[in-house]
N, C-alpha and C positions, 0 to 999 in steps of 0.2 A: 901434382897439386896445381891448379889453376882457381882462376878467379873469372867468372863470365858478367857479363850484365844484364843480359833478358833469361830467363827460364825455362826451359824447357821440360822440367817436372812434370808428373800427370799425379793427377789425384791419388788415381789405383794404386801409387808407389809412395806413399806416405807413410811414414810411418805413427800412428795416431798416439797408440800409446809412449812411444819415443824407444822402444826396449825390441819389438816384436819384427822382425821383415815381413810384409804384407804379401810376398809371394810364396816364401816356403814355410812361414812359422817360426823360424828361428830368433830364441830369443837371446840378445844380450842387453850387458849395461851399459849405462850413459858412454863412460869409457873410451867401452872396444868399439861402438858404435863414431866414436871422435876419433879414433886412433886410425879408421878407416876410412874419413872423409877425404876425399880426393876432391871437390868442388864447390866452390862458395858463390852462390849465386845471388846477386844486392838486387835484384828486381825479379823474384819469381814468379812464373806464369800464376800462381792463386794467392795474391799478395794476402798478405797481411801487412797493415800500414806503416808498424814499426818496426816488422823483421824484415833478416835476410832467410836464407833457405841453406842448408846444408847436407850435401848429397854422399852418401858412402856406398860401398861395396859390401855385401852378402858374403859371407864367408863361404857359404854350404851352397847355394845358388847363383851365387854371381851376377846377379842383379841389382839393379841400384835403386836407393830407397832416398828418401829425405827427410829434414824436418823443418819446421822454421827455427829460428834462435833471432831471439828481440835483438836489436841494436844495441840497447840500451845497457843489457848485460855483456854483450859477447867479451869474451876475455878472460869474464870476472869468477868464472866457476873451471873454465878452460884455458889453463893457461899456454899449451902445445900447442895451437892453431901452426898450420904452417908461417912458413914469413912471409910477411906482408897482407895477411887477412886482416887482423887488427888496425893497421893503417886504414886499409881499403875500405872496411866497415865505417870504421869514424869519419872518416872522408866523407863516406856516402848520407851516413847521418847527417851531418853537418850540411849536407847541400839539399837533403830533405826537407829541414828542419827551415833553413834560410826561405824556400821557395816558400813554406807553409807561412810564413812572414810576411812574404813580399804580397802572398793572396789575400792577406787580413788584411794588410796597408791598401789593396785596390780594392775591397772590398766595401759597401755600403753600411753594414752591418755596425759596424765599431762604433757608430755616432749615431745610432738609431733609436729611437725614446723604450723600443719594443725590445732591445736586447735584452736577457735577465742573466745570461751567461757566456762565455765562450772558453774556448780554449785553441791553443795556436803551439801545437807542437809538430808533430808527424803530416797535421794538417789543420788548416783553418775550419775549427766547426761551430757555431752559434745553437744560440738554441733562446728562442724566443717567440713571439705569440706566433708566428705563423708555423715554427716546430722546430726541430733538430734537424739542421744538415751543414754542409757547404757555406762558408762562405760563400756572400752573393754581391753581385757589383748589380745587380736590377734588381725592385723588390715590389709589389704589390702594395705592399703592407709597411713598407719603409714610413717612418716619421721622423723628420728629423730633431734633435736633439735641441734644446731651448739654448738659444745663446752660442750655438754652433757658427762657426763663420765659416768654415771650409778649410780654411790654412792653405787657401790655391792647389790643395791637392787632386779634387775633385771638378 
């Protein structure tokens, strides 16, 4: 049972519908597929922004498949994770979540006349006349906000 930080996954070994191993067909449930996780990977090679990845062994094959598992829930439906994934997982949250903070705080975005939305979880994303994406620290289309002073942050 270990814990990595980059990911070495490949597409082809996904397991899509969460049940099925994509190399020989075999299918189980949530379960036996958790009961055979041997590796928990907080950064895997085909992110998804608020999960981590979790890697098992094929009974009938011996090949290892994965899946993602949100952050958000990990623990909450599975409660047998090896020790120390739960740690490792919220840890990693937590330093996700911070950084997607700190990019809305350097960001231009926040005090902009054109923002209509944003949201600042997994990652800092706006969505405003010029479109949805990324918080931005340069902007075309920036306007600044009436009555904005700066706060010496910028």
């Amino acid at each position: 049972m270990k814990i990595i930080n980059k990911g070495y996954e490949d597409f082809k070994d996904h397991r899509e519908d969460f049940e099925t191993c994509p190399l020989c067909s075999t299918k189980r449930d949530h379960k036996a597929w958790r009961a055979a996780a041997h590796t928990l990977c907080l950064e895997p090679s085909h992110v998804r922004v608020d999960s981590v990845a979790i890697i098992s062994t094929c009974p009938k094959c011996k090949t290892d498949s994965w899946v993602h598992e949100p952050m958000s829930m990990f623990g909450v439906y599975s409660t047998d994770w090896p020790k120390g994934w739960n740690m490792a997982v919220k840890k990693h949250e937590a330093k996700i979540k911070l950084q997607a903070l700190r990019d809305w705080g350097k960001s231009i975005c926040w005090h902009c006349r054109s923002l209509s939305s944003g949201t600042v979880a997994y990652h800092a994303w706006r969505h405003c006349a010029k479109g949805s994406g990324p918080a931005e620290q340069a902007c075309e289309g920036y306007q600044k906000m009436r009555g904005y002073k700066g706060y010496g942050l910028h």
